[in-house]
C-alpha positions in Angstrom: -4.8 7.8 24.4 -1.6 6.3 22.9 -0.1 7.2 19.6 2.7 5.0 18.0 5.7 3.8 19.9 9.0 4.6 17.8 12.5 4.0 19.2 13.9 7.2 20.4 16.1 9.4 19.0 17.9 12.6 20.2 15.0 15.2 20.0 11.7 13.7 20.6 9.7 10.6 18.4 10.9 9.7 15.2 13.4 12.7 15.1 11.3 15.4 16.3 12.4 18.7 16.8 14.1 19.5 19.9 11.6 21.5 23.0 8.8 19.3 20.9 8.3 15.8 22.9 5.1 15.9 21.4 5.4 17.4 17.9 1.7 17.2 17.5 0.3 19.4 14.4 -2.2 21.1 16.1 -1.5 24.0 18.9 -3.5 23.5 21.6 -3.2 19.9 22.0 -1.0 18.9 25.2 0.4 15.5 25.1 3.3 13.9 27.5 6.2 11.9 25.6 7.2 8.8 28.3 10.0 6.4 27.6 8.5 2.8 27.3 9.7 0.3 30.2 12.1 -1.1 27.7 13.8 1.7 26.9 13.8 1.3 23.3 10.5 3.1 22.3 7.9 5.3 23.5 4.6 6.4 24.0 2.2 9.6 23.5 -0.5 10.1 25.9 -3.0 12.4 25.3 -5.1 13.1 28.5 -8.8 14.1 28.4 -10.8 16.2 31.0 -14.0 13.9 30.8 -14.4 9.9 29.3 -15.4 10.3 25.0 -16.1 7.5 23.0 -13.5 5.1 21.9 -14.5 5.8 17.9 -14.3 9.4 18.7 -10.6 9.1 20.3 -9.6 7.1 17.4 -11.0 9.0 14.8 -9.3 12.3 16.6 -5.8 10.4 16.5 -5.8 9.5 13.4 -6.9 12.5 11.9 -3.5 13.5 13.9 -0.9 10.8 12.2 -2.9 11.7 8.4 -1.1 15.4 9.5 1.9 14.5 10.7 2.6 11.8 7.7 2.2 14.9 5.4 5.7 16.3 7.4 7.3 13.0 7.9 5.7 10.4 5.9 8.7 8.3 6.9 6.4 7.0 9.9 4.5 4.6 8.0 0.9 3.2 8.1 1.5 1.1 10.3 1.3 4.3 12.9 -2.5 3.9 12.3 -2.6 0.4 14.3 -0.4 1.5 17.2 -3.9 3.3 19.6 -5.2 2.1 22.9 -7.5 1.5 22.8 -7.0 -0.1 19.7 -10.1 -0.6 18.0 -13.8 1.4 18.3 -15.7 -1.1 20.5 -15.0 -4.1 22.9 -14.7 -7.5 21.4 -16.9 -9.7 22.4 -16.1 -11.6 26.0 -12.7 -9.3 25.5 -11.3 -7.5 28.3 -10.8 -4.7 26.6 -7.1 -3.3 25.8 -4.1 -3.4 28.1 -1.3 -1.2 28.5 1.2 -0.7 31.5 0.9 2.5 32.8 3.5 5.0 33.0 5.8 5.5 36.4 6.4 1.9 37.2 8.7 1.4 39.8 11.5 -1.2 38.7 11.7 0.5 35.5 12.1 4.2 37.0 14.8 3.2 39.1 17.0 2.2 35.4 15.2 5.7 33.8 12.4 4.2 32.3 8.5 4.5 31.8 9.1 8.1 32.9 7.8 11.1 31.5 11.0 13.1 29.5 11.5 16.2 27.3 12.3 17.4 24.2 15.9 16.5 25.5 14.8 12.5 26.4 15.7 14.0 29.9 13.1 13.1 32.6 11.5 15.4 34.3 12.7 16.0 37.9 9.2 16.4 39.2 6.6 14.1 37.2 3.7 14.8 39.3 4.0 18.2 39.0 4.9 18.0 35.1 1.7 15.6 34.9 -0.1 18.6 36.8 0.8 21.6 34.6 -0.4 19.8 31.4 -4.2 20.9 30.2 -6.6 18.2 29.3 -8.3 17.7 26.1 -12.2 18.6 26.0 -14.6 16.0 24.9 -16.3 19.4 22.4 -12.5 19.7 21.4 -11.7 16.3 20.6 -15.3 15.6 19.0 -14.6 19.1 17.0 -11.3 17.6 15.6 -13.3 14.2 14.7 -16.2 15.4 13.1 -13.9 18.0 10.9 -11.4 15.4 9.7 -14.1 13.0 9.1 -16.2 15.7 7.0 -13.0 16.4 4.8 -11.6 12.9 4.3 -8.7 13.4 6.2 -9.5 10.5 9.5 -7.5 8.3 7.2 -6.4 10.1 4.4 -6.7 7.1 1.7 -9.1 6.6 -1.2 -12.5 5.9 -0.2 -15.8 4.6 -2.1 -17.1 7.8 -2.2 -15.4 11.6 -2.2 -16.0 12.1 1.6 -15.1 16.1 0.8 -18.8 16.6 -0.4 -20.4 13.8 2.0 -22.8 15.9 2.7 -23.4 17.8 -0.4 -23.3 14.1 -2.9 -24.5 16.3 -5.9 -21.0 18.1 -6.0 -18.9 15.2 -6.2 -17.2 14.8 -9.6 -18.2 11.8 -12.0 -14.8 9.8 -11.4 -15.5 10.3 -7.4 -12.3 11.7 -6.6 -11.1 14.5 -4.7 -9.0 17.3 -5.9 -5.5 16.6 -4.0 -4.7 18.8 -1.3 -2.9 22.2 -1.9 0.6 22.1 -1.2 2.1 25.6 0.9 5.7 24.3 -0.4 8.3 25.1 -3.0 7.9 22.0 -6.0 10.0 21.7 -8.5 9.1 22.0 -11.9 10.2 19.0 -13.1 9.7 15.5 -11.4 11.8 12.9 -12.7 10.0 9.4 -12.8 11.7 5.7 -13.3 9.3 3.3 -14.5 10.8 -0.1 -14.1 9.3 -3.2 -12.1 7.4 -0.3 -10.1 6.8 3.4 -10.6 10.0 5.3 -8.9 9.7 9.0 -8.1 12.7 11.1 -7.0 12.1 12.4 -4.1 15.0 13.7 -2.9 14.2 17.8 -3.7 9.9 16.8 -2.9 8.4 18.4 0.2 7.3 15.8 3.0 3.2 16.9 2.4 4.1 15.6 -1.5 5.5 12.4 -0.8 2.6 11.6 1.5 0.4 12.1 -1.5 2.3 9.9 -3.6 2.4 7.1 -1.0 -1.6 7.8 -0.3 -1.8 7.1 -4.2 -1.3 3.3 -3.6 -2.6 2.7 0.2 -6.6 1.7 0.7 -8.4 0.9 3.8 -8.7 -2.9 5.0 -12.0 -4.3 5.1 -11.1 -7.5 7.1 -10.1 -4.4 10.0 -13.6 -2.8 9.7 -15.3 -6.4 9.3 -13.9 -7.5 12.4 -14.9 -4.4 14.6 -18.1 -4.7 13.4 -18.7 -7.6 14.4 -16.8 -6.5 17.9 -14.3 -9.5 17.1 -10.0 -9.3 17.8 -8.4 -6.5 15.2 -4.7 -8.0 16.2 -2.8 -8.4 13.5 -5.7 -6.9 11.0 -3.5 -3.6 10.0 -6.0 -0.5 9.4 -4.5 0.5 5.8 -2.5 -1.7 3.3 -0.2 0.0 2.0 1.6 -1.2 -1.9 4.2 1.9 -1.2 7.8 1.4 -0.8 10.2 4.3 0.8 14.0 4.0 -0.3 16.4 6.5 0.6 15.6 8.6 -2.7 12.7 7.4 -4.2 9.2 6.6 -3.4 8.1 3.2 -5.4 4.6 2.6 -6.4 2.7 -0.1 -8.3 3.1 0.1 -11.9 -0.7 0.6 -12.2 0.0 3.8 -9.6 1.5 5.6 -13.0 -1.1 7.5 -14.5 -2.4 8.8 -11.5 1.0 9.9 -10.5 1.1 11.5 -13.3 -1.6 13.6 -12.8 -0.8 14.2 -9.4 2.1 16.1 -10.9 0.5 17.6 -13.1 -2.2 19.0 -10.6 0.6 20.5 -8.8 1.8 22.6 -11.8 4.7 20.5 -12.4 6.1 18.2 -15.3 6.6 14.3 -15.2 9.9 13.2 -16.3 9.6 9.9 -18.0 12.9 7.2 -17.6 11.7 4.2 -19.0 13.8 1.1 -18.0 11.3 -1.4 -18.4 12.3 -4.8 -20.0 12.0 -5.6 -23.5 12.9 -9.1 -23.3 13.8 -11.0 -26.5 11.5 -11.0 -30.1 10.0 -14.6 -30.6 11.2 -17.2 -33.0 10.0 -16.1 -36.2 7.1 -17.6 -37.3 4.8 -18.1 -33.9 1.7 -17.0 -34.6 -1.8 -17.2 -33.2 -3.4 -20.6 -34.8 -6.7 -20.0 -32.8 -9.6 -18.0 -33.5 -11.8 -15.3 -31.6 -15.1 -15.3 -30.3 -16.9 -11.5 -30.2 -16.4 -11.2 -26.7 -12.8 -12.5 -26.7 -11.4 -10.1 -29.3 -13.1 -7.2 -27.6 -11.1 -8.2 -24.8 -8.0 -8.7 -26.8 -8.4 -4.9 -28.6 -8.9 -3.5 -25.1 -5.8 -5.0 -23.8 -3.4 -4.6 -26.5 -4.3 -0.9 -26.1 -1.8 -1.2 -22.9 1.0 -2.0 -22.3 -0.3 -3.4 -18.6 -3.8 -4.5 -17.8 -6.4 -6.7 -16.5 -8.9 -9.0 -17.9 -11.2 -10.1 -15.5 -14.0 -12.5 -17.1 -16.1 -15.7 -15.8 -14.4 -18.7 -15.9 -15.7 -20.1 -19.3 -14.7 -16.9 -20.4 -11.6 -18.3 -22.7 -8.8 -16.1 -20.7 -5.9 -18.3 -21.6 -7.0 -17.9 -25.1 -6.9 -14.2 -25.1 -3.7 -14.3 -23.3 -2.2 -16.6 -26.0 -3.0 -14.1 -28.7 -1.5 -11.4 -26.8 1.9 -13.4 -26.6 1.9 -13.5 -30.4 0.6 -10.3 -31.3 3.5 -8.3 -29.0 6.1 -10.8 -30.2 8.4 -11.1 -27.0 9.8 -13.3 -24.9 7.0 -14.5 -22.4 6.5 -15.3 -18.3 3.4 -17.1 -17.3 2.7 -17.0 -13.3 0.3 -19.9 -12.1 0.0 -21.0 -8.4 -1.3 -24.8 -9.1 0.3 -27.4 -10.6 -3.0 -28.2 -12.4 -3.0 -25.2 -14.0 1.5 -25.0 -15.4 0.1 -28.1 -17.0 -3.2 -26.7 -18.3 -1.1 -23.7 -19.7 1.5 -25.9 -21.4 -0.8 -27.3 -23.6 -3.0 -24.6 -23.9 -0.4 -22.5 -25.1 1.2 -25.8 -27.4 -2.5 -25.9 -28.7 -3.0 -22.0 -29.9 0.0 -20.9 -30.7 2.1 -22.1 -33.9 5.4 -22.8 -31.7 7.3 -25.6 -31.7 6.4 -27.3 -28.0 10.3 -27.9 -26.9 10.5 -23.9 -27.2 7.4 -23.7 -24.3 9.6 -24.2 -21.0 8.4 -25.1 -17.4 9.3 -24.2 -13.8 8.1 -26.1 -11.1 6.3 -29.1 -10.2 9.5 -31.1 -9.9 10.6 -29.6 -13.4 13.2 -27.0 -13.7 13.9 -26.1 -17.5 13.1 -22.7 -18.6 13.8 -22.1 -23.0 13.6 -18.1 -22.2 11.1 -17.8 -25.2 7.3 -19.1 -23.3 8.1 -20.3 -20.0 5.4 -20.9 -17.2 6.3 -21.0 -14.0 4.7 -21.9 -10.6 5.0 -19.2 -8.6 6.3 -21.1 -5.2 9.2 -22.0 -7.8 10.5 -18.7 -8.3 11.1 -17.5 -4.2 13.0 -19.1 -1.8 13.8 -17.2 1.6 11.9 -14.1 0.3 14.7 -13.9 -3.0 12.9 -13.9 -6.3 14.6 -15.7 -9.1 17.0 -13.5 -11.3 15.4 -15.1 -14.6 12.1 -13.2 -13.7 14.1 -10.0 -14.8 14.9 -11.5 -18.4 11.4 -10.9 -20.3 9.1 -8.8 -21.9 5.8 -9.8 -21.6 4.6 -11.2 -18.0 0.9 -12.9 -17.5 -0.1 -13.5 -13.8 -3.0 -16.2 -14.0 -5.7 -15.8 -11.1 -4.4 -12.7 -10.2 -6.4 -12.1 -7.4 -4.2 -13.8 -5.7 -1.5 -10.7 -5.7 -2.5 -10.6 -2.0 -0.3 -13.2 -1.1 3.2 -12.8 0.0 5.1 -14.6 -3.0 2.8 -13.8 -5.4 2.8 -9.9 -5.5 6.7 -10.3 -4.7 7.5 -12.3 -8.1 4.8 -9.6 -9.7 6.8 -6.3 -8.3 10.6 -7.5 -9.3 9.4 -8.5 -12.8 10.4 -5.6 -15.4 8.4 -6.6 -18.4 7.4 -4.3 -20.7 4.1 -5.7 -21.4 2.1 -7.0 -18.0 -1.1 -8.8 -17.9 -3.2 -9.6 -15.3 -6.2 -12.8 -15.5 -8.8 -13.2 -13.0 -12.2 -14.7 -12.8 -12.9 -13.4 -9.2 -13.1 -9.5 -9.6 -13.9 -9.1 -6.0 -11.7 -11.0 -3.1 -14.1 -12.7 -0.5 -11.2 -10.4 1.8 -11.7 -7.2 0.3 -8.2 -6.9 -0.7 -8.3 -5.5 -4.5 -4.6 -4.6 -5.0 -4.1 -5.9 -8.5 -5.8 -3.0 -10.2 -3.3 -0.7 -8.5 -0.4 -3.1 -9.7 -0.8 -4.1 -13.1 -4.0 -0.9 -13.7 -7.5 -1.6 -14.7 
């Protein structure tokens, strides 16, 4: 079995510590580091005395990463998708999956696809290096399955249900989440958080295990993965977990809707949140727009829920009257407004809507995009492909206070969530009439909260 390939560095995979090729976080678990044919990466193998189960493999390997994240969370998700084989079961009229083995001649003779040490220096003997190592048992590597499956900890990433008490249901606690795992590490007291166009935690004095948790706070598992293996169809390109985390240098960025659970997280740790706000207040409307529209029962239910939060979604049937709702949210906070649509149906829909509701003069209701390019900084709507050109958002996005992403489920796509995470808008606002993507991927909660 394979674990990821990483370029090498002095001291092992991804950094690791000198005499450690390995650096597995489990003693008794051999494993032989060999430098890829390239040169530029590597592999793990892990060698078994008997054949197990693909699933079982799998399951044991990433039970392995979900530990090692928790040292050096640095590795990514993307660690998850890097197994041969590299999904449970065979596709169908597949082959399987292929992977060169190790010792190739060419490449040996230029000091590659050999087997090296904690040093990167190959060992003068392979076959008797290859010889000395101890194979895993299929009872050891079923052991480390079942246990990691039992506690959650395959994957590590919220699931549907509290896997901890899978098989004791009646224990698990009303919200069906797990108590986070305890920490043997020196926290600080105090956690400084920056709440801008995401959540940014200071991580620079945080122990690796803490980080992971953070990160963990906005990743979920990908149903078009498990779809596909199901039905024993190609997983390439389908990455296990989808992660909404960002790593800088000093901070660990979240989705805005990531806040209050990161708060508790700190909290749960015996430590104290502090807040930096530098979110966006934009610019106070002209005075005199107000709401000319009125409320049904339903709508101004929606409408106290909302205005309750500063971010939120309201997810409704299509007849529901969401622009409506949206328009008296724009007047009732008062600031300088972003609308986000992805059709040119609806920046026009929205222009009148909006001319229609709210008591503004219409030359003060601005548009960007479909061949129109003139933004008033007061109510501007915007179509989304406008705003990004070669992956840069728009500066202007920066300038307001209150943000409303129309349909958006569609936070899945690439220019969509990336207009959505560099906005810093005070107020955010979230419409959808489809609740549940037909892919599975339900991000927006996480970005804009529920």
């Amino acid at each position: 079995m394979l674990v990821p390939r990483r370029r090498l560095r002095q001291g092992g995979v991804g950094g690791g510590r000198r005499g450690a090729p390995a650096n597995l976080p489990r003693q008794g678990i051999a494993a032989a580091l060999e430098r890829s044919r390239s040169g530029n990466g590597g592999h793990v193998w892990i060698f078994f005395s008997e054949p197990i189960p693909a699933r079982i493999a799998r399951q044991m390997g990433a039970a392995l990463i979900t530990e090692t994240m928790e040292k050096r969370p640095e590795i990514g998700f993307s660690s998850y998708d890097r197994f041969f084989p590299n999904q449970d079961t065979m596709p169908l009229g597949g082959f399987g999956n292929l992977i060169a083995l190790p010792l190739q001649r060419k490449a040996r003779e230029v000091g590659n696809s050999v087997f090296v040490d904690g040093d990167l220096q190959p060992y003068d003997d392979q076959w008797a290096y290859l010889s000395s190592l101890p194979r895993l048992s299929a009872d050891a590597a079923f052991g480390i399955a079942n246990e990691a499956e039992l506690s959650g900890r395959v994957l590590g990433v919220r699931m549907p249900v509290d896997d901890e008490h899978a098989d004791e249901p009646w224990k698990m606690s009303p919200s069906r989440r797990s108590e986070p795992r305890r920490i043997i590490a020196a926290i600080p007291q105090q956690i400084r958080i920056v709440v801008a166009d995401q959540v940014y935690i200071d991580r620079t004095e945080l122990p690796p295990a803490l980080i992971a948790q953070f990160v963990r706070l906005a990743a979920f598992q990908n149903p078009e993965f498990y779809r596909a293996q199901a039905m024993r169809l190609p997983t390439f390109g389908k990455p296990r977990i989808v992660s909404c985390a960002e790593l800088h240098p000093r901070h660990v960025a979240l989705p805005r809707g990531c806040f209050d659970e990161t708060v508790e997280l700190i909290k749960s740790h015996g430590a104290v949140a502090i807040l930096d706000d530098h979110r966006e207040d934009g610019t106070a409307l002209p005075a005199g727009v107000s709401f000319q529209g009125g409320l049904r029962g339903p709508q101004s239910r929606a409408f106290d829920a909302l205005v309750a939060y500063d971010n939120g979604v309201l997810a409704a049937t299509t007849a529901f009257g969401k622009t409506v709702v949206a328009a008296a949210l724009i007047a009732h906070r008062a600031r300088n407004a972003l609308v986000l649509v992805h059709r040119r149906e609806l920046l026009t829909q929205w222009v009148e809507r909006l001319s229609s509701f709210l008591n503004i003069d219409p030359k003060q209701i601005g548009v960007i995009g479909g061949g129109k390019r003139k933004p008033t900084g007061v109510i501007d709507v915007a179509l989304i492909q406008s705003l990004v050109r070669n992956g840069e958002v728009a500066d202007i996005v920066a300038n307001y206070g209150h943000l409303i992403v129309d349909e958006c489920h569609h936070l899945s796509a690439a220019s969509f969530e990336l207009v959505a995470r560099r906005s810093k808008a005070r107020y955010v606002v979230g419409l959808s009439a489809t609740v549940a993507r037909k892919d599975g991927h339900q991000s927006w909660p996480r970005k804009f909260g529920q």
